[in-house]
Rosetta silent file (secondary structure, phi, psi, omega in degrees, C-alpha in Angstrom):
SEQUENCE: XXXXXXXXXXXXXXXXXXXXXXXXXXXXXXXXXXXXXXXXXXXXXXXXXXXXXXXXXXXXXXXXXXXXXXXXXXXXXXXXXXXXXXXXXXXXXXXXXXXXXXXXXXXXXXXXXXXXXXXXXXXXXXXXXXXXXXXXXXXXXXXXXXXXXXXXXXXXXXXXXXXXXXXXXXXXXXX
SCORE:     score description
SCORE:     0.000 S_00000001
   1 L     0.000  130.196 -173.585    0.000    0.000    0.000 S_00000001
   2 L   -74.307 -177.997 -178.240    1.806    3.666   -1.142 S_00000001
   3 L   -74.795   24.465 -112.285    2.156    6.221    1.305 S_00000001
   4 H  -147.170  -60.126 -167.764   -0.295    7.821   -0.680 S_00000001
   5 H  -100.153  -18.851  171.825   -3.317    5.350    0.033 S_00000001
   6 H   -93.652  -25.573  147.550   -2.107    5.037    3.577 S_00000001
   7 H   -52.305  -81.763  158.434   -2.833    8.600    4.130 S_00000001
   8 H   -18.057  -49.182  160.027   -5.985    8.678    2.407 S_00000001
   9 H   -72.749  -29.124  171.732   -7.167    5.969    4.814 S_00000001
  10 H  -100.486   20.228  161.631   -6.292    7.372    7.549 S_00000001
  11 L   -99.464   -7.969  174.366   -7.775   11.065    6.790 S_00000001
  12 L   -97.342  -10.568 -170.066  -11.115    9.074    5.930 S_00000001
  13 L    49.811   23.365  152.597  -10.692    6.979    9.041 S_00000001
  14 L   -16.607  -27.941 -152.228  -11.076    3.699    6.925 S_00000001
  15 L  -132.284   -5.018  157.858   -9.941    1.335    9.117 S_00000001
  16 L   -75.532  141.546 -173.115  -12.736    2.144   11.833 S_00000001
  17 H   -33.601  -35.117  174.304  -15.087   -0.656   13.119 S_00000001
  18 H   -62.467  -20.145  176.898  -17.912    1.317   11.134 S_00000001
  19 H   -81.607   -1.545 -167.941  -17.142    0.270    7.913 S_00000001
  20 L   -81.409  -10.521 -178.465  -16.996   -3.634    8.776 S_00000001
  21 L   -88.013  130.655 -167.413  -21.154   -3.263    8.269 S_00000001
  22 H   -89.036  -41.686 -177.280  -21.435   -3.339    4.507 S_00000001
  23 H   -69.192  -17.007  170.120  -24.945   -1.850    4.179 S_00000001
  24 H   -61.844  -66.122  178.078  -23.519    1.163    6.619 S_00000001
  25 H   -54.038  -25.202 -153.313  -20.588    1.579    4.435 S_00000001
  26 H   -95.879  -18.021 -179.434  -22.060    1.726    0.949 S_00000001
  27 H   -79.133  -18.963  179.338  -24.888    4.176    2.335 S_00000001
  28 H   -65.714  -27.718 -173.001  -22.256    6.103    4.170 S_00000001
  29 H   -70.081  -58.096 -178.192  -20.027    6.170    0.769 S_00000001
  30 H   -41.792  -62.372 -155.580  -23.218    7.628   -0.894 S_00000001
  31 H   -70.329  -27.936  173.977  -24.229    9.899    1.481 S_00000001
  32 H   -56.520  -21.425 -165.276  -20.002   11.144    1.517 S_00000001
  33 H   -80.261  -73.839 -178.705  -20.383   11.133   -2.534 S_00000001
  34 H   -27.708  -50.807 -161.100  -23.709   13.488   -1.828 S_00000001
  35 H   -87.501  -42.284 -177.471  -21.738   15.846    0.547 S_00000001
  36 H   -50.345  -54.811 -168.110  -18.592   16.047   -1.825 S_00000001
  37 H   -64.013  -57.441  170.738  -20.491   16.524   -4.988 S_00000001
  38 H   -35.033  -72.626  158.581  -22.468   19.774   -2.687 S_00000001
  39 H   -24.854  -51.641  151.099  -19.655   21.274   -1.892 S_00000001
  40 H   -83.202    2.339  149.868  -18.229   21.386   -4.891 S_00000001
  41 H   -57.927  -82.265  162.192  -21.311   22.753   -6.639 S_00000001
  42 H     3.318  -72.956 -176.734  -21.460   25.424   -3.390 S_00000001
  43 H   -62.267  -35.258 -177.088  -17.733   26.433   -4.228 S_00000001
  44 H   -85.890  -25.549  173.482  -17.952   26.818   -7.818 S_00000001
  45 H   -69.603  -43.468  177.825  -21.267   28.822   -7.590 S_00000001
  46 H   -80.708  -36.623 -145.913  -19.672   31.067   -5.150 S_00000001
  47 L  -108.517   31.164  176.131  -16.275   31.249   -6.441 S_00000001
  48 L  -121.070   -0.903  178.100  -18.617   32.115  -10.285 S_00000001
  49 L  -122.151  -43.870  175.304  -19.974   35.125   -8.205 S_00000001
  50 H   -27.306  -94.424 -166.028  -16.930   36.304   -5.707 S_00000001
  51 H   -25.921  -61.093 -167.172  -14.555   37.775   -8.625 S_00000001
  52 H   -98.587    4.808  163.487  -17.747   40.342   -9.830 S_00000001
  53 H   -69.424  -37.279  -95.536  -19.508   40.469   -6.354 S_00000001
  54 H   152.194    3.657  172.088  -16.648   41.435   -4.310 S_00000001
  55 H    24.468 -120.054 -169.116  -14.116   42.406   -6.691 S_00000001
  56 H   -58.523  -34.836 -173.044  -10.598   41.955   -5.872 S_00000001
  57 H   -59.972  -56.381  167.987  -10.915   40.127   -2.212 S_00000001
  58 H   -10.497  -66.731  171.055  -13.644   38.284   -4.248 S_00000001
  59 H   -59.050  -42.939  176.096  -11.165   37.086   -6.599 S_00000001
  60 H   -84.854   15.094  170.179   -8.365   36.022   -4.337 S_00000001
  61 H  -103.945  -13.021  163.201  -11.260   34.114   -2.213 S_00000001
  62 H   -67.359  -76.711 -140.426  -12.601   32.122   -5.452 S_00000001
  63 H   -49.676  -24.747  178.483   -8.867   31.120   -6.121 S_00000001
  64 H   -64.210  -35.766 -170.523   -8.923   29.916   -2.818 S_00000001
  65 H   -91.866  -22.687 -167.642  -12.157   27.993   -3.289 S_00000001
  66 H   -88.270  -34.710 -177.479  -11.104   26.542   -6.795 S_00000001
  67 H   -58.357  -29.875 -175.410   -7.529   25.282   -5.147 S_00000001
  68 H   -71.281  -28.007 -175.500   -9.629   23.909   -2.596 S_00000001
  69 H   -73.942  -71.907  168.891  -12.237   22.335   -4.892 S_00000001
  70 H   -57.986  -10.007  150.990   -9.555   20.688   -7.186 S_00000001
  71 H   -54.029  -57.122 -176.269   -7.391   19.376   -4.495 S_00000001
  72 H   -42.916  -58.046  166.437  -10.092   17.602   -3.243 S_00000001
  73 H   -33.765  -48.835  172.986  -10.980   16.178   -6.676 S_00000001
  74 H   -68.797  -26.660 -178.220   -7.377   15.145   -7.213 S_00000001
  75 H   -93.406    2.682  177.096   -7.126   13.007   -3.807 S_00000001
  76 H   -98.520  -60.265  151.446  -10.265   11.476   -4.749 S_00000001
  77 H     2.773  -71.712  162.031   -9.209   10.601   -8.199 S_00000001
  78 H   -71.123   -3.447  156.907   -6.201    9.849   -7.019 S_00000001
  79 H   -77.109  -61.088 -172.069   -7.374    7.311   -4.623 S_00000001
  80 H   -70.271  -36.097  179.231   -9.471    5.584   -6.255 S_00000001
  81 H   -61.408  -31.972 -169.606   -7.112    5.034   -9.604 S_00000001
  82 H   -82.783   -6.102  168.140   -4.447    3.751   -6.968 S_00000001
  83 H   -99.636   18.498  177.722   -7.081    1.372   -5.751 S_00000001
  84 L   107.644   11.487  179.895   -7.965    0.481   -9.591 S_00000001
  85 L   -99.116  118.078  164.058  -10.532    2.808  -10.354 S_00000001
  86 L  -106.774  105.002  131.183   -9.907    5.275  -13.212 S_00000001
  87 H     8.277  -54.351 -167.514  -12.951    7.617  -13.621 S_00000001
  88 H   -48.736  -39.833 -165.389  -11.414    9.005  -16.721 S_00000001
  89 H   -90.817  -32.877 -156.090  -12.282    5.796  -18.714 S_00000001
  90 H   -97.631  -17.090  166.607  -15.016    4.692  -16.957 S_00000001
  91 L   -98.548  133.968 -157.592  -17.191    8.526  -17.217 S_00000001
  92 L   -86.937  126.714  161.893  -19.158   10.044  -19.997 S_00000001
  93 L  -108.269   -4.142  158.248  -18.438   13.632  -19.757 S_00000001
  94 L   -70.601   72.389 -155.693  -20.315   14.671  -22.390 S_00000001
  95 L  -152.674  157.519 -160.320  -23.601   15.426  -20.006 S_00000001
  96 H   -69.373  -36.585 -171.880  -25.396   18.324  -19.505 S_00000001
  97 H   -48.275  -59.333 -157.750  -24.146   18.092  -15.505 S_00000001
  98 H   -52.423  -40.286 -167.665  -19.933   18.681  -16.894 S_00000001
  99 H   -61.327  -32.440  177.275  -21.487   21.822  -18.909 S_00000001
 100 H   -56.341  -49.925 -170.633  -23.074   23.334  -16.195 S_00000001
 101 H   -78.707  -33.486  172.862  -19.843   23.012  -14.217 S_00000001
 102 H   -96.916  -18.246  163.354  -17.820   24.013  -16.616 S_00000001
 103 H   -41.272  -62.291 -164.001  -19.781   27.709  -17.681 S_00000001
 104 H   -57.704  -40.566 -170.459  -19.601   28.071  -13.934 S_00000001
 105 H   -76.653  -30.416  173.858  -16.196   27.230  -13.475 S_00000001
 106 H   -54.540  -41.048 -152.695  -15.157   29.236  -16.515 S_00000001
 107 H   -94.784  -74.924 -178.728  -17.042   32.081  -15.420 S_00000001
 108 H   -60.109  -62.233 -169.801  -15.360   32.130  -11.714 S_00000001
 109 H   -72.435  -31.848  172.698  -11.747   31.325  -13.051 S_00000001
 110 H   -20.990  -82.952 -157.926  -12.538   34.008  -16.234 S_00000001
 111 H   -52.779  -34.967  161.181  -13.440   36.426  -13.794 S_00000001
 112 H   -57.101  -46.649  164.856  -10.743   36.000  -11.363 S_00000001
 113 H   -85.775    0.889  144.051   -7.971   36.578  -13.721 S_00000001
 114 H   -48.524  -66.406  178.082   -9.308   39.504  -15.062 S_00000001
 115 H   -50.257  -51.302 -165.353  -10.011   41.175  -12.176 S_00000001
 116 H   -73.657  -25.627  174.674   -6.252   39.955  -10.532 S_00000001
 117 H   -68.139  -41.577  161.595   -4.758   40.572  -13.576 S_00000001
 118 H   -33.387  -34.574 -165.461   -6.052   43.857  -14.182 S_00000001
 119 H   -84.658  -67.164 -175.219   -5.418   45.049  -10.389 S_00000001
 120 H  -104.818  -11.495  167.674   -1.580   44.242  -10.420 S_00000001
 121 L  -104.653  -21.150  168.670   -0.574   43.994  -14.201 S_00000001
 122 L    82.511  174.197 -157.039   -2.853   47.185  -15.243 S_00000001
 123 L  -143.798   95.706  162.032   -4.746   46.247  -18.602 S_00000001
 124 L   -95.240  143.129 -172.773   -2.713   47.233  -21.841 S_00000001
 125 H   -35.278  -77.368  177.611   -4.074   46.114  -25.120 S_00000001
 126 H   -14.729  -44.499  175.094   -1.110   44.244  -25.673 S_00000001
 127 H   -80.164  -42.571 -173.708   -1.428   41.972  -22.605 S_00000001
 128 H   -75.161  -12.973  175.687   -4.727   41.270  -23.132 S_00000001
 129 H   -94.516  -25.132  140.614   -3.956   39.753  -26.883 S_00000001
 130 H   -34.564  -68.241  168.131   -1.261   37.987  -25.011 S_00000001
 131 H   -52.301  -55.236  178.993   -3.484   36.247  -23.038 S_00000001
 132 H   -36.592  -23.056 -124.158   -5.890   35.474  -25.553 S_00000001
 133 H  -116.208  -35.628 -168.150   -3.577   34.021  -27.957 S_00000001
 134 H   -82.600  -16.737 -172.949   -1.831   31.618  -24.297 S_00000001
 135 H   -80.729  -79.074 -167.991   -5.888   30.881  -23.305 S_00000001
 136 H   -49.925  -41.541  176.155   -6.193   29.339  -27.028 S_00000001
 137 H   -64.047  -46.483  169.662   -2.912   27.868  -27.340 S_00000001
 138 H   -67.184  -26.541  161.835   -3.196   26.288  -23.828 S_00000001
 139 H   -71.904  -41.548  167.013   -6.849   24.852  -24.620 S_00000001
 140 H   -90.441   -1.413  162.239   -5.729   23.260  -27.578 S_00000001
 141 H   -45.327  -75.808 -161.054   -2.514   21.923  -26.099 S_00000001
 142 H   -16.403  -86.918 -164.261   -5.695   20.212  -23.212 S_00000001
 143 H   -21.314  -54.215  159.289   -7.567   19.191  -26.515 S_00000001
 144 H   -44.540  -42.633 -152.006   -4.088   17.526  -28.040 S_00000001
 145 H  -114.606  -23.967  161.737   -3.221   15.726  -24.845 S_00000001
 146 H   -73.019  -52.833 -175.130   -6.828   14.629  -24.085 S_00000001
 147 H   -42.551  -70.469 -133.876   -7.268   13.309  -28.038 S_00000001
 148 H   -86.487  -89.338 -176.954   -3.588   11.643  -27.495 S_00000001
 149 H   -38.693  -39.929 -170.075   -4.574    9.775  -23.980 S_00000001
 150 H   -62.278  -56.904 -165.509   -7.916    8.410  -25.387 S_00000001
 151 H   -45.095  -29.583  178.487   -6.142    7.242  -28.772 S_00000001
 152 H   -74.981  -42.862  163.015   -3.602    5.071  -25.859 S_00000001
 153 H   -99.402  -14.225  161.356   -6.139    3.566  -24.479 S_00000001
 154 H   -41.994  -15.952 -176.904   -8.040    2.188  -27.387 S_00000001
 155 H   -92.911  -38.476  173.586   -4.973    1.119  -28.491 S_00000001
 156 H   -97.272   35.984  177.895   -3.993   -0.741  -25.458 S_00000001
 157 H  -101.153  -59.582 -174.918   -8.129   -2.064  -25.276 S_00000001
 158 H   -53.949  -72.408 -177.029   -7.261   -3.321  -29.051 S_00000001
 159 H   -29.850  -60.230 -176.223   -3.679   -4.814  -27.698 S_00000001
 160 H   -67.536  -43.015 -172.634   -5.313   -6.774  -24.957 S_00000001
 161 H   -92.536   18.873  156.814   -8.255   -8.280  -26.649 S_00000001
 162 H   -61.574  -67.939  169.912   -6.089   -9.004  -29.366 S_00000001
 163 H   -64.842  -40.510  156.315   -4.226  -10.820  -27.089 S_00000001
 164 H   -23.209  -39.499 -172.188   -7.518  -12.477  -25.416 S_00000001
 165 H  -115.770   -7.816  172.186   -8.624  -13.745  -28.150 S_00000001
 166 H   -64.336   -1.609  169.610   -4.965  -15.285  -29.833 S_00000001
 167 L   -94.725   23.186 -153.290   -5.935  -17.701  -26.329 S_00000001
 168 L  -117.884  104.943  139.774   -9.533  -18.273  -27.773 S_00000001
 169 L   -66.534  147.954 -177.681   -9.056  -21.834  -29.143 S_00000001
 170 H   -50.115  -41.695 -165.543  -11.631  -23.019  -32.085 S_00000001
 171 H   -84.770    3.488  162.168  -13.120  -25.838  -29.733 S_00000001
 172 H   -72.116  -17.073 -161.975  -14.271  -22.980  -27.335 S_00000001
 173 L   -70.720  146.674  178.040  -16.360  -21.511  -29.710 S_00000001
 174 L   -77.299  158.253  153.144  -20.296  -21.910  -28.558 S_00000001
 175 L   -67.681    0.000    0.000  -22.420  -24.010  -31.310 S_00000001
């Protein structure tokens, strides 16, 4: 077990006597899944209002809420892929639910780096066509590097049942 997964159990308290009841655990897993998934709806709705509500404090208290929201995301992620679970593969993200989440989150990180940029860099034409031009180029890097990880694993999906079935003898076949 990494150190990694040995944390993770013990900031979840894992290894307490409550979990040995299986019908406890999977509604407790639910109802934690319930309370995560609030929270981060909560945070991204606020930290999608902070930046033009509240203007600069606003803005450094979303970034505060979005580090906090995607840490969280990442040890959960990251937990479950180190106990065999990848999410990535196994969830359609094409759903109305990612879109919602991502206006909002666009809309709260947008606004936040306007406003901080704006505050402390002062807003020359120049900078601002600068950005534009690193916002597109850095979305289609994403776009490149998502496209590039799917194409790997279809390829190692193809590889394996490839292999799967050079063990598929003839006399195996159903009639």
């Amino acid at each position: 077990m990494s150190a990694f997964v040995r944390a993770a159990r013990f900031v979840g308290d894992l290894d307490d006597d409550f979990y040995a009841d299986e019908l406890q655990r999977d509604i407790w897993n639910e109802a934690s899944a319930v309370g995560l998934q609030s929270l981060f709806w909560i945070g991204l709705i606020s930290g999608a209002i902070l930046p033009y509500a509240a203007g600069v404090a606003g803005a450094w208290v979303a970034l505060g809420i979005f580090l906090a929201i995607f840490t969280s995301a990442y040890v959960v992620i990251g937990y479950a892929r180190a106990r065999g679970v990848d999410a990535h593969t196994i969830q359609e993200w094409r759903r109305p639910r990612f879109a919602v989440f991502l206006v909002l989150y666009l809309a709260g990180a947008g606004g936040t780096l306007v406003r901080l940029v704006a505050t402390y860099l002062g807003s020359s034409t120049s900078m601002w066509v600068s950005m534009a031009v690193a916002a597109v180029v850095g979305a289609a890097a994403a776009a490149v590097g998502v496209n590039t990880k799917k194409r790997k694993q279809r390829e190692a999906e193809l590889a394996a049942e490839k292999v799967e079935l050079q063990g598929f003898d003839e006399t195996d076949r159903p009639q």
